[in-house]
C-alpha positions as CSV (number, residue, x, y, z in Angstrom):
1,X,9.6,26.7,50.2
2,X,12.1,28.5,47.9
3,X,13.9,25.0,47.8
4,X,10.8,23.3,47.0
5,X,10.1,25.5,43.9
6,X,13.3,25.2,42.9
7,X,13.4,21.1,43.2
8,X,10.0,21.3,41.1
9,X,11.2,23.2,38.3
10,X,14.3,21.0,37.8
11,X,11.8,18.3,37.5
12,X,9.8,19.8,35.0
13,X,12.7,20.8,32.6
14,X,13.8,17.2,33.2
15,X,10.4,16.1,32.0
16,X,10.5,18.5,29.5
17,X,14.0,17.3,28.0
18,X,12.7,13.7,28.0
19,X,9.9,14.8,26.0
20,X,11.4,16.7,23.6
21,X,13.2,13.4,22.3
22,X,9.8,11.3,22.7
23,X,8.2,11.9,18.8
24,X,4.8,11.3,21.0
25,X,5.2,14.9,22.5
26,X,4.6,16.4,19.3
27,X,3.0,14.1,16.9
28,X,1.3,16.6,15.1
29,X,4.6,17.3,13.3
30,X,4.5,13.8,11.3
31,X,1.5,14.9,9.7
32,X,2.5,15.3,6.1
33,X,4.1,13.6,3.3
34,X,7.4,11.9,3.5
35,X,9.6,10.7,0.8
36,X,12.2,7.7,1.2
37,X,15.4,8.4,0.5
38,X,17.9,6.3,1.7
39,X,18.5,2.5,2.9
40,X,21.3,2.5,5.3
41,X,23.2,5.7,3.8
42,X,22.8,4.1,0.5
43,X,20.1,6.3,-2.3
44,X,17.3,4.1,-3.4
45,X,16.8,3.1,-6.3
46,X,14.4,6.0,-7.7
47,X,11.8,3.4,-9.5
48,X,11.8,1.4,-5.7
49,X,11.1,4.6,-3.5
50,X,7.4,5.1,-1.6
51,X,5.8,7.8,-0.2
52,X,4.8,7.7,3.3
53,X,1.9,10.0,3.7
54,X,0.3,10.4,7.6
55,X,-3.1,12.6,8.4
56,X,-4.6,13.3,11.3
57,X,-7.2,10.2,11.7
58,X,-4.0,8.0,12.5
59,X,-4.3,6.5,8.8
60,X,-0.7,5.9,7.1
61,X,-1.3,5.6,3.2
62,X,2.0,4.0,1.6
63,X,2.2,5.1,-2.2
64,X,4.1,4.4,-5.1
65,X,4.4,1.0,-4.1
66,X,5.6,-2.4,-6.2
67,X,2.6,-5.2,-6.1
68,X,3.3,-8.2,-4.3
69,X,4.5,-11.0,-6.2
70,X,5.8,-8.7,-8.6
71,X,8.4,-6.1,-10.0
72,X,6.2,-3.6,-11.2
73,X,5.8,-0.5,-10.2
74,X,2.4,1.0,-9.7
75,X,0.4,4.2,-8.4
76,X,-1.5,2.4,-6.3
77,X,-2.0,3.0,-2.6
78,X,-1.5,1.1,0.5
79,X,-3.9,2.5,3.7
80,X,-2.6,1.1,6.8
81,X,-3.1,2.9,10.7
82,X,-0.2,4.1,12.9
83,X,0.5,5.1,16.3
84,X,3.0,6.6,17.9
85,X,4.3,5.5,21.5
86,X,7.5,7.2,22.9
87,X,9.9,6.9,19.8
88,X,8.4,4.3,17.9
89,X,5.7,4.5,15.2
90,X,3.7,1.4,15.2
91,X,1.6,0.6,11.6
92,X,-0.5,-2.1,11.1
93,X,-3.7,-2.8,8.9
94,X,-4.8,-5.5,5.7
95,X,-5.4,-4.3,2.5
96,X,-5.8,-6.0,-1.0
97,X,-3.9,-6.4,-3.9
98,X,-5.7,-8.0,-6.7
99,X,-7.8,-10.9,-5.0
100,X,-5.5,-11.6,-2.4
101,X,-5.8,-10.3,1.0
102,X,-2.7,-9.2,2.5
103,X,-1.5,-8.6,6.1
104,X,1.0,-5.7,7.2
105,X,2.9,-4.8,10.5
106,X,5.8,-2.7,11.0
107,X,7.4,-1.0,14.3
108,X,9.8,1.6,13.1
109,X,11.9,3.3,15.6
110,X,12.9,7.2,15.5
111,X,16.2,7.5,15.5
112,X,16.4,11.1,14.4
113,X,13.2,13.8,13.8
114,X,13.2,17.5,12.7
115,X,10.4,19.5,10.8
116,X,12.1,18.4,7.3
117,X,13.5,14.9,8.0
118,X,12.8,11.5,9.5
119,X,15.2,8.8,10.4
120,X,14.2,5.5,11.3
121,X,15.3,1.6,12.3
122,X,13.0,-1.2,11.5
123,X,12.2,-2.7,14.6
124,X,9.9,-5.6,13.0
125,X,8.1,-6.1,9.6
126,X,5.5,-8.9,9.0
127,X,4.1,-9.7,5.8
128,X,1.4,-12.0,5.8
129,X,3.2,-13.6,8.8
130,X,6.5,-13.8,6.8
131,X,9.3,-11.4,8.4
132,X,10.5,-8.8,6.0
133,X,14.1,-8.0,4.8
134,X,13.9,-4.4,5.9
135,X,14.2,-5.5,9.8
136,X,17.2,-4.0,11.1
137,X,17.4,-1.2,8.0
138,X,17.8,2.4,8.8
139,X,15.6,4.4,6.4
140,X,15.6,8.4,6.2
141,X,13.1,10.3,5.0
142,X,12.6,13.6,3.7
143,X,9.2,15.6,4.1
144,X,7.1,17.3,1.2
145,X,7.2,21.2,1.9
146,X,3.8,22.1,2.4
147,X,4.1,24.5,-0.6
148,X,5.1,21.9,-3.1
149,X,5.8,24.6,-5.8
150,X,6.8,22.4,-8.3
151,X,3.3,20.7,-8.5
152,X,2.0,23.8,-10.2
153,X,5.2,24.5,-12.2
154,X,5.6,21.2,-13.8
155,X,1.8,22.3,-15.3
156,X,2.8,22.8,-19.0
157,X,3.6,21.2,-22.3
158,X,7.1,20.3,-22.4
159,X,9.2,18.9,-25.3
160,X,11.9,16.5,-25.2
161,X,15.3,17.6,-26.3
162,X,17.6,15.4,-24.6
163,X,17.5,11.8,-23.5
164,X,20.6,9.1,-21.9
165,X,18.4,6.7,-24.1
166,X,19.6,7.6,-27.8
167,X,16.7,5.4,-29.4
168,X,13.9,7.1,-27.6
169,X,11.9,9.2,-30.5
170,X,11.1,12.7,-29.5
171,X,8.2,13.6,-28.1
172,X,6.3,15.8,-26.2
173,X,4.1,15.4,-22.5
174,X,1.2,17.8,-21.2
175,X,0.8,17.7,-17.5
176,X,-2.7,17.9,-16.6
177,X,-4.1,20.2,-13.3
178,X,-6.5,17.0,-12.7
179,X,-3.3,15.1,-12.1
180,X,-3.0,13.2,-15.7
181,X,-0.9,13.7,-18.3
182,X,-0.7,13.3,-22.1
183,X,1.8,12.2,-24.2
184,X,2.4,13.4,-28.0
185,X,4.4,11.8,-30.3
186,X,5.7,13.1,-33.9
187,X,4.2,11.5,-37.0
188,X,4.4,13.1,-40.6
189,X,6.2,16.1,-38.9
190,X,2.9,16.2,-36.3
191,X,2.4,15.9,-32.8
192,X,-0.2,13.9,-32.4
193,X,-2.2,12.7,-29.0
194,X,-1.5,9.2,-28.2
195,X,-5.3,9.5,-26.1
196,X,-5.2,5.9,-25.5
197,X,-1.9,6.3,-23.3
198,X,-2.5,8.9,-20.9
199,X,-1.1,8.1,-17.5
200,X,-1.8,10.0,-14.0
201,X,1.6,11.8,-12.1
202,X,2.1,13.2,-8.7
203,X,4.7,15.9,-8.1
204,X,6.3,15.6,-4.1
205,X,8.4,18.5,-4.3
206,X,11.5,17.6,-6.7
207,X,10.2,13.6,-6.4
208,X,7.9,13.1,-9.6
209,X,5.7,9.6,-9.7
210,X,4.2,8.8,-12.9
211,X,2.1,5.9,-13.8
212,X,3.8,4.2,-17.2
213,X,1.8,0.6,-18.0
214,X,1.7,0.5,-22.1
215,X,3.8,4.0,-22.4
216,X,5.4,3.9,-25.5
217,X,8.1,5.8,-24.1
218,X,8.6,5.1,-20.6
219,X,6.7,1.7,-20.3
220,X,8.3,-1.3,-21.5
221,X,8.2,-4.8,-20.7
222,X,11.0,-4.3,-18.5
223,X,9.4,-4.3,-15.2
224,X,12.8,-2.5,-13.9
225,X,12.6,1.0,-16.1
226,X,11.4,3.7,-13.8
227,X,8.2,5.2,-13.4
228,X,9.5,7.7,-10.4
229,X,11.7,10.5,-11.0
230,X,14.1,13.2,-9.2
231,X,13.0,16.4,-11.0
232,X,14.8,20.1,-11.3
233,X,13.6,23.3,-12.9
234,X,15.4,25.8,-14.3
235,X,14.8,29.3,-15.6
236,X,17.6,31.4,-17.4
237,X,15.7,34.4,-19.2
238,X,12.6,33.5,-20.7
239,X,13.5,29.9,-21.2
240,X,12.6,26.9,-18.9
241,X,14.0,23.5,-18.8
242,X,13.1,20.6,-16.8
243,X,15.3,17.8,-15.9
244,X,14.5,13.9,-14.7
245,X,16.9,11.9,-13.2
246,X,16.5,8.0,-12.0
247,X,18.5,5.1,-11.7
248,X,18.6,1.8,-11.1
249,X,21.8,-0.5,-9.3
250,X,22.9,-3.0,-11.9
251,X,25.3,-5.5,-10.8
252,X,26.4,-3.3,-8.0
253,X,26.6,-0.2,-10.2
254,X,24.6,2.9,-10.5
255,X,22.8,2.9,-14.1
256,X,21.5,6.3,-14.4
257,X,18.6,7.4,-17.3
258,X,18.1,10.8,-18.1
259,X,15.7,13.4,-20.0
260,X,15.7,16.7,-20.6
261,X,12.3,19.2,-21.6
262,X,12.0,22.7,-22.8
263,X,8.4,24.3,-22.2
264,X,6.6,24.6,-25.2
265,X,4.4,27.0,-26.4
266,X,0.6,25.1,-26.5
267,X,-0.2,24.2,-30.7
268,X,-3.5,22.8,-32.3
269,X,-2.8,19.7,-31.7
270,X,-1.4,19.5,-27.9
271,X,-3.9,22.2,-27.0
């Protein structure tokens, strides 16, 4: 009998081992939001980074995403539906873009999964039947804290003060609790609204999406400037800053665009 019992409880912390590698054992934990952050060890390009975001109804919404058949960067959002089986993650689903109807189907599989971090190979990608260049890619993510401090923090009037780009003309940006923002640019030593430019942002911890389509600042014809942004805060006294950091490979090399904001204390004309 006492054998028995014994051979029994290996078995179950045998079954128990296997499980604690199988993702399916404890799905729950992929609920959240995930940012990409590398291709095969390499960082991503900021502006080409997505947002994987799964809930609880099995739905996988894919955001920040380029439109198909072109370059540009957009806040839309793709809904798709996952499952998970053993250690692979299985989406699939059609969604539009414009008048055309797209098809989507990827098996990713887990190579590596803790509360914070996600590593996967892509097992197989279709695109409207047409295999994608991700297949055989190892892609890691990292998950948005459930706090997500910087969401609320970033909720102020900041001036420019700094900028990579020495022919971008000062101005100022309001971040919005409804998840727009407003830009204000100097005219006859003013800061007047540009109303007709607002744009929408999402904060994902220190990963900041913004939508920039006619900005006169961060929206050009260049369908490679960024609309996404690494984001920092800092607070020395009574003072704080805030940084953004992209970059784009050019050639093979790292071109990097940076700004740099001061909070600002609200005036008539940004209030």
């Amino acid at each position: 009998m006492r054998n028995s019992l014994l051979f029994c409880a290996v078995v179950a912390i045998m079954l128990l081992s296997g499980c604690m590698k199988d993702i399916s054992c404890y799905r729950d934990m992929i609920i959240g939001s995930w940012v990409e952050q590398t291709f095969d060890g390499q960082e991503i390009e900021t502006n080409l980074r997505s947002v994987h975001i799964f809930n609880r109804s099995a739905q996988r919404t894919i955001a920040c995403v380029n439109e198909l058949g072109d370059n540009h960067r957009t806040m839309a959002n793709i809904d798709l539906s996952f499952v998970v089986s053993c250690s692979v993650i299985s989406t699939m689903g059609i969604y539009f873009s414009g008048v055309q109807e797209y098809g989507f189907f990827r098996e990713e599989k887990v190579l590596r999964f803790t509360d914070t971090t996600l590593k996967v190979s892509v097992l197989e990608e279709a695109y409207n039947g047409t295999a994608s260049a991700l297949v055989g890619r190892e892609i890691f993510y990292k998950k948005v804290s459930s706090s997500n401090v910087y969401a609320t923090t970033i909720q102020n009037v900041w001036e420019m003060i700094q900028s990579s780009d020495l022919s971008v003309q000062p101005f100022q940006i309001r971040f919005h609790a409804n998840g727009n923002y407003s830009l204000f640019l100097k005219e006859e030593n003013e800061w007047e609204e540009k109303v007709e430019e607002e744009g929408k942002y999402v904060v994902y911890d220190s990963f900041l999406t913004t939508s920039f389509s006619n900005n006169p600042i961060f929206g050009t014809p260049d369908k490679r400037d960024v609309a996404c942004w690494n984001i920092l805060f800092t607070e020395e006294e009574d003072t704080i800053t805030m940084s953004w950091q992209a970059f784009i490979y050019v050639d093979g090399k790292q071109v990097e665009k940076r700004f740099l904001f001061t909070s600002v204390a609200e005036t008539e004309e940004n209030e």
